[in-house]
VOPAGU-2260 file (C-alpha; in pm, 1 decimal, decimal comma):
REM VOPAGU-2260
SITE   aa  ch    i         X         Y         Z
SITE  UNK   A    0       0,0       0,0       0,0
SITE  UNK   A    1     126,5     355,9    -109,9
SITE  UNK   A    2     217,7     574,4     224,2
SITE  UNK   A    3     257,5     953,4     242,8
SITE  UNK   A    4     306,7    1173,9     508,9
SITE  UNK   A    5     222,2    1547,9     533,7
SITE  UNK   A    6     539,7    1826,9     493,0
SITE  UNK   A    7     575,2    2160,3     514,2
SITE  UNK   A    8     745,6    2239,1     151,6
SITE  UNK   A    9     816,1    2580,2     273,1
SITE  UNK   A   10     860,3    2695,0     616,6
SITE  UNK   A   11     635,0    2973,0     700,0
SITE  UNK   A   12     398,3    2945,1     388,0
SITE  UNK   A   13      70,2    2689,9     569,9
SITE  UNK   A   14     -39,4    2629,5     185,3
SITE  UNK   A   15     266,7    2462,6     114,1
SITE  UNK   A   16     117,3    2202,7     351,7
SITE  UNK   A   17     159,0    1851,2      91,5
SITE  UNK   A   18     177,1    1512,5     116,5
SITE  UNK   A   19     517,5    1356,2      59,4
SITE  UNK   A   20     574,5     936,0     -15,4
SITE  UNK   A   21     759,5     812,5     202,4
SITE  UNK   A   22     791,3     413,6     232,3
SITE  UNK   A   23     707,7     188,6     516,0
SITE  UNK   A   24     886,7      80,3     722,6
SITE  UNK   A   25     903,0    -227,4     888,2
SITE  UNK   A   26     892,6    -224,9    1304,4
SITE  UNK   A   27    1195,7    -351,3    1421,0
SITE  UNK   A   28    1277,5    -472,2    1769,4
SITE  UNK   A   29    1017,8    -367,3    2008,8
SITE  UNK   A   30     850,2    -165,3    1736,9
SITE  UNK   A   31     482,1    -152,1    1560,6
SITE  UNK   A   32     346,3     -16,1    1281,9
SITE  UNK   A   33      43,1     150,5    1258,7
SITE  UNK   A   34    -221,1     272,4    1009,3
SITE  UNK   A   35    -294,4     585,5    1070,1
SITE  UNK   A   36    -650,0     695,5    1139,6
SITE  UNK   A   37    -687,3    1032,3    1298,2
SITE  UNK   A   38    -422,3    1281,8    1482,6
SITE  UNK   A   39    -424,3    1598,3    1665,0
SITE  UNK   A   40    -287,2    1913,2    1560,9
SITE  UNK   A   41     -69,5    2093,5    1880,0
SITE  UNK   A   42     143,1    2354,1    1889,1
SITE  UNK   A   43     443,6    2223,8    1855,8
SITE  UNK   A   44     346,2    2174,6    1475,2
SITE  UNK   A   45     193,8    2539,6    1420,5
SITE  UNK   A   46     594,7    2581,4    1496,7
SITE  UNK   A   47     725,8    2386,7    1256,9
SITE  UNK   A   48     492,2    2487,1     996,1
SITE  UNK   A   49     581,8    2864,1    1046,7
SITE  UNK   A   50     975,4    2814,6    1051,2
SITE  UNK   A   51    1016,1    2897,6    1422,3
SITE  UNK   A   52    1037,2    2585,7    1570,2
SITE  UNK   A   53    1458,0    2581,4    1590,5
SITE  UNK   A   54    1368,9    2927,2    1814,6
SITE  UNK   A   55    1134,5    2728,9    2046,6
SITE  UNK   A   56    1362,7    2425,8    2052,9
SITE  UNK   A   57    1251,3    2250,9    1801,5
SITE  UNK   A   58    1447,6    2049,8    1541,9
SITE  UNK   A   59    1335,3    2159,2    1146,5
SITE  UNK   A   60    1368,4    1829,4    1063,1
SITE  UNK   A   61    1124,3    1739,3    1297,2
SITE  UNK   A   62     790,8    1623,0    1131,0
SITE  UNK   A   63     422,8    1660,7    1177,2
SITE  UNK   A   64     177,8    1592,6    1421,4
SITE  UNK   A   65     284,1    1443,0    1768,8
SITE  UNK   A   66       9,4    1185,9    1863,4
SITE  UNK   A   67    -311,0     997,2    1718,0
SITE  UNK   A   68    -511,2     703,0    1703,8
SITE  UNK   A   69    -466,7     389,4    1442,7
SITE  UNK   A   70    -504,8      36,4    1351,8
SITE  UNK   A   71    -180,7    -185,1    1443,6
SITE  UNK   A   72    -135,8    -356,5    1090,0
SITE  UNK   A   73     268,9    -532,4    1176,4
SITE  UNK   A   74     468,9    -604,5    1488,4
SITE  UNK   A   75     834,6    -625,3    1530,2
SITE  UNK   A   76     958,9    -888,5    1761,9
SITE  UNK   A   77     987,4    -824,9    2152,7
SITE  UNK   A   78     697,4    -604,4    2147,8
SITE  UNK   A   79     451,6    -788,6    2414,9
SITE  UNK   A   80      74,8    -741,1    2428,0
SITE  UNK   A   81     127,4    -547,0    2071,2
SITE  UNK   A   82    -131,7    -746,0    1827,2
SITE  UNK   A   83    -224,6    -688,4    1403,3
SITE  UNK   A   84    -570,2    -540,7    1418,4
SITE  UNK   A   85    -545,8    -334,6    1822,6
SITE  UNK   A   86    -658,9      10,7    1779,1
SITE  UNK   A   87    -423,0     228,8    1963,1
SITE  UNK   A   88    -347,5     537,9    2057,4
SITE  UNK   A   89     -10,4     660,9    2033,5
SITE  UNK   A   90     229,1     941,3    2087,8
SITE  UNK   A   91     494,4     956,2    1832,5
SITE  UNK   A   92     630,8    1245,2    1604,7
SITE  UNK   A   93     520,8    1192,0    1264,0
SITE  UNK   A   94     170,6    1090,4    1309,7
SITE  UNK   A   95      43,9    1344,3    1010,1
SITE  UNK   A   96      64,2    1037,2     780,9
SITE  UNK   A   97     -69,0     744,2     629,6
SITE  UNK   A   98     120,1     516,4     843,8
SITE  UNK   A   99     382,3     535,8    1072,7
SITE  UNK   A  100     658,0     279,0    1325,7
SITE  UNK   A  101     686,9     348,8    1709,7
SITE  UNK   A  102     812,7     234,6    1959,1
SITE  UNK   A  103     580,0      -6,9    2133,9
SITE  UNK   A  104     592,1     157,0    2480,5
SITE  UNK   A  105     439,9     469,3    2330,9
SITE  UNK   A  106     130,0     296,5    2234,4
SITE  UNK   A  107    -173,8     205,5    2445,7
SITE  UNK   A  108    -513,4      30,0    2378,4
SITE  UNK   A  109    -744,5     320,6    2230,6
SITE  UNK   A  110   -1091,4     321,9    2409,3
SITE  UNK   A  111   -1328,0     141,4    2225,4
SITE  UNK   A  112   -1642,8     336,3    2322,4
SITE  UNK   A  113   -1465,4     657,3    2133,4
SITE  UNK   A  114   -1482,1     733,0    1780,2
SITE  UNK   A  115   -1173,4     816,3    1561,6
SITE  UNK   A  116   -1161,9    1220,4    1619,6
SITE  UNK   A  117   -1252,3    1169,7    2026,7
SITE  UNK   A  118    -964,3     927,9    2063,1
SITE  UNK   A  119    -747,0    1185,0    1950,5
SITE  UNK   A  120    -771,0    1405,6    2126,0
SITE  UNK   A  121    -667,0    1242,7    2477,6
SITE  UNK   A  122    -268,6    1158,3    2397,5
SITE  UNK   A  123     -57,1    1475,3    2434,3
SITE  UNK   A  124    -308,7    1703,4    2607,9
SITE  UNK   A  125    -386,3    1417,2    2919,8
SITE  UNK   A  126     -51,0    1312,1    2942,6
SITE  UNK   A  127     101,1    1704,7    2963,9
SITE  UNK   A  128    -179,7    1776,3    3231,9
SITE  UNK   A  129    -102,3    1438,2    3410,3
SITE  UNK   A  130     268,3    1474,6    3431,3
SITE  UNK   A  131     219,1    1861,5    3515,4
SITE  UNK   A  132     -24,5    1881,2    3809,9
SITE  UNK   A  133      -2,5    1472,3    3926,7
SITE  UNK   A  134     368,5    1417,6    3884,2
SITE  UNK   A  135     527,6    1718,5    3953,5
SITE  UNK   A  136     291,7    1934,6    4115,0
SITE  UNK   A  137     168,7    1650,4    4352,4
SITE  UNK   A  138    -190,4    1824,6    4283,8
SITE  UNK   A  139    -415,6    1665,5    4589,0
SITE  UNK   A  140    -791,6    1669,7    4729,6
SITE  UNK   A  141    -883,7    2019,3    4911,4
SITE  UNK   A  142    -641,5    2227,2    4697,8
SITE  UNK   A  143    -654,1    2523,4    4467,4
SITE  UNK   A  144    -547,0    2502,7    4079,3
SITE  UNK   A  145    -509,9    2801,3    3854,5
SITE  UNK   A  146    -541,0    2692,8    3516,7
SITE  UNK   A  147    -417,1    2944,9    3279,1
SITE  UNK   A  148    -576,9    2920,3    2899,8
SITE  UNK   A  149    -824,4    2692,8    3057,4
SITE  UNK   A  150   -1017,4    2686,2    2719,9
SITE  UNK   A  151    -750,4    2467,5    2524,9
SITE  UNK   A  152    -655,5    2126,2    2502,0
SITE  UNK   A  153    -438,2    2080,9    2760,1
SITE  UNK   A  154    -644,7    2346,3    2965,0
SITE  UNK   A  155    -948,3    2125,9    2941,0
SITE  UNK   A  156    -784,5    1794,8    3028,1
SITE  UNK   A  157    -596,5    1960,3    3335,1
SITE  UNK   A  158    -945,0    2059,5    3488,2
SITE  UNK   A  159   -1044,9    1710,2    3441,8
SITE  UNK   A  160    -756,1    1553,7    3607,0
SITE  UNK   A  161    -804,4    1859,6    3916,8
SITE  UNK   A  162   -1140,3    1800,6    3966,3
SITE  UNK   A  163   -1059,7    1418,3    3932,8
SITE  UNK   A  164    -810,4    1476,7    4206,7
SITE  UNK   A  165   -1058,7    1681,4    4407,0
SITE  UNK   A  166    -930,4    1997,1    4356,7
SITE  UNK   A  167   -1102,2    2312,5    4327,2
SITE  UNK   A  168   -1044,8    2495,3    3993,4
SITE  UNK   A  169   -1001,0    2855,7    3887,3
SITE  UNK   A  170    -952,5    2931,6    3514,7
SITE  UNK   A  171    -882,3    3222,5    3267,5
SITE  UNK   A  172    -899,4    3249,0    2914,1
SITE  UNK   A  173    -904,8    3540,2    2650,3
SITE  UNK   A  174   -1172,1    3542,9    2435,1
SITE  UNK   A  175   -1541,5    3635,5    2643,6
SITE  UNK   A  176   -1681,5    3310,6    2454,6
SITE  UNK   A  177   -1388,2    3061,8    2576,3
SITE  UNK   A  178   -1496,5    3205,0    2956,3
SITE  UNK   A  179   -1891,5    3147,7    2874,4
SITE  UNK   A  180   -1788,8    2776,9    2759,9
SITE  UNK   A  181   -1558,7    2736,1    3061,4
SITE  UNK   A  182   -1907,2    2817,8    3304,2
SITE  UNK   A  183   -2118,5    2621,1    3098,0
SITE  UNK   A  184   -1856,9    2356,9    3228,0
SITE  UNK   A  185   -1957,3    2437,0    3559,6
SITE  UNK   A  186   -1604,9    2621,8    3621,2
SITE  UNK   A  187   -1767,0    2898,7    3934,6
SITE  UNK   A  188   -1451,5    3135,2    3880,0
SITE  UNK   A  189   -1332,7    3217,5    3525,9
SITE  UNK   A  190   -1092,2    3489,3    3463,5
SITE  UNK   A  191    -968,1    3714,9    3184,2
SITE  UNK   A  192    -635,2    3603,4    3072,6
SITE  UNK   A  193    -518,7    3929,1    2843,0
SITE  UNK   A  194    -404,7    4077,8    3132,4
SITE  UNK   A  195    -242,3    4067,6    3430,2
SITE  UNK   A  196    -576,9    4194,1    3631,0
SITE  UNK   A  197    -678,5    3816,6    3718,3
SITE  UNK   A  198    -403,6    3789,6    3922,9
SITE  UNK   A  199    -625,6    4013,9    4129,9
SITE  UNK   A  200    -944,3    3828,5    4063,9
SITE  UNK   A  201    -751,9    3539,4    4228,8
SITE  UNK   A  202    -708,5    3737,5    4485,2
SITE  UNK   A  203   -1009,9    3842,8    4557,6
SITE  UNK   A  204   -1185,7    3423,7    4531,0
SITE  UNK   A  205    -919,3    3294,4    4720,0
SITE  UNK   A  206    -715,4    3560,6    4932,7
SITE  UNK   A  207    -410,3    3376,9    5073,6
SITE  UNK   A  208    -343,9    3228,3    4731,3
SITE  UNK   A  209    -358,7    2893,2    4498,3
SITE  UNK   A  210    -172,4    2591,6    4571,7
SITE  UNK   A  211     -51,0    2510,1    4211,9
SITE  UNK   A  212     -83,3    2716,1    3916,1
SITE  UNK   A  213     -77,9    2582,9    3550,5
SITE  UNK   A  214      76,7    2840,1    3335,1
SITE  UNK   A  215     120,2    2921,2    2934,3
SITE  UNK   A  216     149,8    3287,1    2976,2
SITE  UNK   A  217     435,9    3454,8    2904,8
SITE  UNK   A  218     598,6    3797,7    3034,6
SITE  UNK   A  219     430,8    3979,0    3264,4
SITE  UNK   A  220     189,1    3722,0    3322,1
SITE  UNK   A  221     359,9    3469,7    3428,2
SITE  UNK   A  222     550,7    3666,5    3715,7
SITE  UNK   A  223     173,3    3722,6    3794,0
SITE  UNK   A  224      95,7    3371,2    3833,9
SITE  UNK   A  225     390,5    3325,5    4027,4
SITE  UNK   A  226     318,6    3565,1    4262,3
SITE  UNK   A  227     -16,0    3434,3    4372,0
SITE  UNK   A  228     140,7    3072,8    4533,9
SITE  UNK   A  229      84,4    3028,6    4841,5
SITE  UNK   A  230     353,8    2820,4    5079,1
SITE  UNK   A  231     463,5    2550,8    4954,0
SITE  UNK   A  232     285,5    2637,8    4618,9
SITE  UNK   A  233     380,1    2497,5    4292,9
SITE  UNK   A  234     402,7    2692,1    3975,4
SITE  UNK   A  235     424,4    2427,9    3674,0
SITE  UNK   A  236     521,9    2606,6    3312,6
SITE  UNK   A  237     418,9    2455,9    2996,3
SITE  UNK   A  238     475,2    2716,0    2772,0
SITE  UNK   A  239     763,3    2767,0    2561,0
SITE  UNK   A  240     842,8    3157,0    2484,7
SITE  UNK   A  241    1006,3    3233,1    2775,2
SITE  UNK   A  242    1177,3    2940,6    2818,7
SITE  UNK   A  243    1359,6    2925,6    2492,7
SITE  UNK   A  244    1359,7    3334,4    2507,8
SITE  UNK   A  245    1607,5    3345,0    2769,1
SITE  UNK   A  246    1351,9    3465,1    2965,1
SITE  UNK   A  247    1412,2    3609,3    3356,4
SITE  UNK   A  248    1192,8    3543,5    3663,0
SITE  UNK   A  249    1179,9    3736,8    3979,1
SITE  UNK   A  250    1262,9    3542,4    4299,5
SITE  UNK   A  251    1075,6    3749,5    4532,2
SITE  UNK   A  252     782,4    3486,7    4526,8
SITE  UNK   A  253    1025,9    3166,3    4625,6
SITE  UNK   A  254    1013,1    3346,6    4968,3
SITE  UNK   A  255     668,9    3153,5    5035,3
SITE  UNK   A  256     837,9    2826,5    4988,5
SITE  UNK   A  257     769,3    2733,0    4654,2
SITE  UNK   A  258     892,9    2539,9    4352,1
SITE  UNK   A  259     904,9    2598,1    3976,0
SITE  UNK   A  260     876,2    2323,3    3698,8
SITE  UNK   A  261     840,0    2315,3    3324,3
SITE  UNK   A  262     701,0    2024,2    3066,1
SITE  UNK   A  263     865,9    1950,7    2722,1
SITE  UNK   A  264     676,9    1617,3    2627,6
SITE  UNK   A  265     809,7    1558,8    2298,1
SITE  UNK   A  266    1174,8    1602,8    2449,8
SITE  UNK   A  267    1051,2    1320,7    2729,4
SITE  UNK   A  268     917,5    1064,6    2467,6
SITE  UNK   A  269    1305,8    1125,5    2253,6
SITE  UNK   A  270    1516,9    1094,6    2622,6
SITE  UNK   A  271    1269,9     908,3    2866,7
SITE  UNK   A  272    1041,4     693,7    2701,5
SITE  UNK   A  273    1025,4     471,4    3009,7
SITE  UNK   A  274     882,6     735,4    3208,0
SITE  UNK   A  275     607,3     826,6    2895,1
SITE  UNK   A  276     466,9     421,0    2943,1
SITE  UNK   A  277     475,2     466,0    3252,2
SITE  UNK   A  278     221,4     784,9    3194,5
SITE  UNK   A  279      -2,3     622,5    2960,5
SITE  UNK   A  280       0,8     282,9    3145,5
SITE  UNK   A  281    -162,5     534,6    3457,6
SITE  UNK   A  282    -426,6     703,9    3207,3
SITE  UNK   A  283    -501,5     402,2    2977,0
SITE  UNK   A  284    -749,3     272,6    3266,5
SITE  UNK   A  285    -884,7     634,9    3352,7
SITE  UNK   A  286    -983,4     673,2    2966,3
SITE  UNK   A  287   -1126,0     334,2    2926,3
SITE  UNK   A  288   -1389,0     405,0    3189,4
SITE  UNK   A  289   -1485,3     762,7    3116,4
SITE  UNK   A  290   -1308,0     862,7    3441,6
SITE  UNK   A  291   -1126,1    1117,3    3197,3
SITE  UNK   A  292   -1315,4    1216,1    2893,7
SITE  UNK   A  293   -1220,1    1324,6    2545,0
SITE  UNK   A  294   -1196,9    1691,6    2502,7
SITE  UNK   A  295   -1377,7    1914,4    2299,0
SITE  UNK   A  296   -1245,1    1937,1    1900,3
SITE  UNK   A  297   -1283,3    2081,0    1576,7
SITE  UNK   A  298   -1247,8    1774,3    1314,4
SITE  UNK   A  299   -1091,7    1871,2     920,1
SITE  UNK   A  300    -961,8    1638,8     708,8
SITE  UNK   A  301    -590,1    1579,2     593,2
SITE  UNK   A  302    -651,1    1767,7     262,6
SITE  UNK   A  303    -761,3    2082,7     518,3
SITE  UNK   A  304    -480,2    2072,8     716,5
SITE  UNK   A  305    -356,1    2475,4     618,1
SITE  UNK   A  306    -724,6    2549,2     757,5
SITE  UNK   A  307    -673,6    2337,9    1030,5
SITE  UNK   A  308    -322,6    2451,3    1182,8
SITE  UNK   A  309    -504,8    2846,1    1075,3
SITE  UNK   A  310    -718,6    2741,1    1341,3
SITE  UNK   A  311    -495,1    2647,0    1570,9
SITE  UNK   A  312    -279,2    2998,8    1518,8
SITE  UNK   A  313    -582,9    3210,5    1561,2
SITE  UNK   A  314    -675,8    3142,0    1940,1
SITE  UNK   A  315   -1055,1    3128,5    1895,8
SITE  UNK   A  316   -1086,4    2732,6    1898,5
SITE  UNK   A  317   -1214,5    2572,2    2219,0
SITE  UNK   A  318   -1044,2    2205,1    2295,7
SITE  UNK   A  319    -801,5    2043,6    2033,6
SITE  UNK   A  320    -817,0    2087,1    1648,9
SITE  UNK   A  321    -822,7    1696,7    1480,2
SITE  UNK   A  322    -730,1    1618,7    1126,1
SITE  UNK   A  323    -837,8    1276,0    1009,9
SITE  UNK   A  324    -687,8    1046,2     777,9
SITE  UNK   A  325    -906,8     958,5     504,5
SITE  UNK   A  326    -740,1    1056,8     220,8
SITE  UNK   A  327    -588,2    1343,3      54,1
């Protein structure tokens, strides 16, 4: 069967967006191969797409789309529990294709009660929101989350996990209609993200402070965020400007105690893939059951994918934008 994958023939111009042939290849050693059948869009590839992603981090040569859902269709050996004809989801770069090879420990059973276009949308934006506020940020029952930019993806699948956790949740995002969506979700205290004035609506709802906070701001913002921890508060950063900006923090908040942490999944499935199993293997059970639930999404097929990634670039989607592979 005749395999393409999607490439950016020109760096910075979305309508050069084409697919490319590029042969199958066989899983080796502790591999599979799977036909693709939907994947999300995240920002990581709005980077790549533009020509910016060596300034966020971000290898050129890195290709599209980051995680997705698929048919198994061949197994290398060593690759236990790995069967021809398991839906999966997995996490993988590459995944704007007809096919692609992972490594089998970045693949997990797909839910079966989910279509195509729900599936994918659980991968990157559950396991950034899991690793952020339940691995590192130790997020527990009785404490306060600030989840900054609430509306997206990862926003919506790190209120999940906090309420899941029993954690009360305060939110901001920057469009009036992303905040109206985020009550309809029964969120009680939604804030304005486009500037630095929520820091004193936090204030205000919860007066000595928030126990983690969840941030993607950048600037100004973020110092914001910082400053509203209380002791032993934990500010987790999974935005990417700053960080590859050479961007400066003021220590004045550390006073109460607190810690600082940042996410870079894609550089965690390249260095640590144990510790990315060992991620999914946690979720896997929590998504088969509903516990978590798939996220909101716009869907566009693979031949849309310069109106899709627009989307994405524009700010005014709610959830995670999905392109599915049905031909081009």
């Amino acid at each position: 069967m005749d395999s393409y994958v999607l490439h950016a023939e020109r760096p910075g111009d979305m309508d050069s967006l084409a697919a490319r042939h590029r042969p199958r290849r066989a899983p080796g050693p502790g591999e599979v191969e799977i036909e693709v059948r939907a994947a999300g869009v995240n920002f990581a590839d709005v980077l790549v797409v533009l020509g910016m992603g060596t300034v966020f981090g971000e290898s050129d040569a890195h290709e599209l789309g980051l995680d997705g859902v698929g048919t198994v269709v061949r197994v290398g050996s060593g690759a236990p529990g790995a069967h021809v004809g398991d839906r999966v989801l997995f996490f993988h770069e590459g995944a704007f294709a007809s096919h692609v090879t992972v490594p089998a420990e970045l693949v997990v059973a797909a839910p079966a009660a989910l279509s195509d276009a729900e599936a994918a949308t659980l991968p990157v934006a559950y396991l950034t929101a899991w690793y952020a506020l339940v691995r590192l940020a130790g997020l527990g029952a009785g404490e306060t989350a600030l989840i900054q930019s609430a509306a997206g993806g990862v926003g919506l699948a790190a209120m999940n996990v906090a309420r899941l956790h029993g954690a009360r949740v305060l939110a901001t995002s920057g469009t009036e209609r992303k905040r109206q969506y985020l009550r309809e979700l029964g969120v009680e205290h939604v804030l304005d993200s486009r500037s630095v004035a929520f820091a004193d609506g936090v204030r205000e709802i919860s007066p000595d402070g928030v126990d983690v906070v969840l941030n993607s701001l950048a600037g100004k913002a973020q110092q914001a965020g910082l400053g509203l921890l209380r002791l032993h508060g934990r500010f987790v950063e999974i935005g990417k400007r700053d960080i590859y900006g050479g961007g400066t923090v003021e220590l004045a908040p550390f006073r109460h105690n607190i810690s600082m942490h940042s996410v870079d999944l894609l550089l965690l499935s390249r260095v640590d893939r144990p510790l990315v199993q060992a991620l999914l293997a946690e979720l896997s059970p929590l998504w088969a059951d509903g516990r978590l639930e798939p996220l909101a999404h716009e869907v566009y097929p693979m031949r849309e994918a310069p109106t899709a990634i627009r989307t994405l670039t524009t700010g005014r989607h709610v959830g995670k934008v999905i392109l599915t592979v049905d031909g081009l």
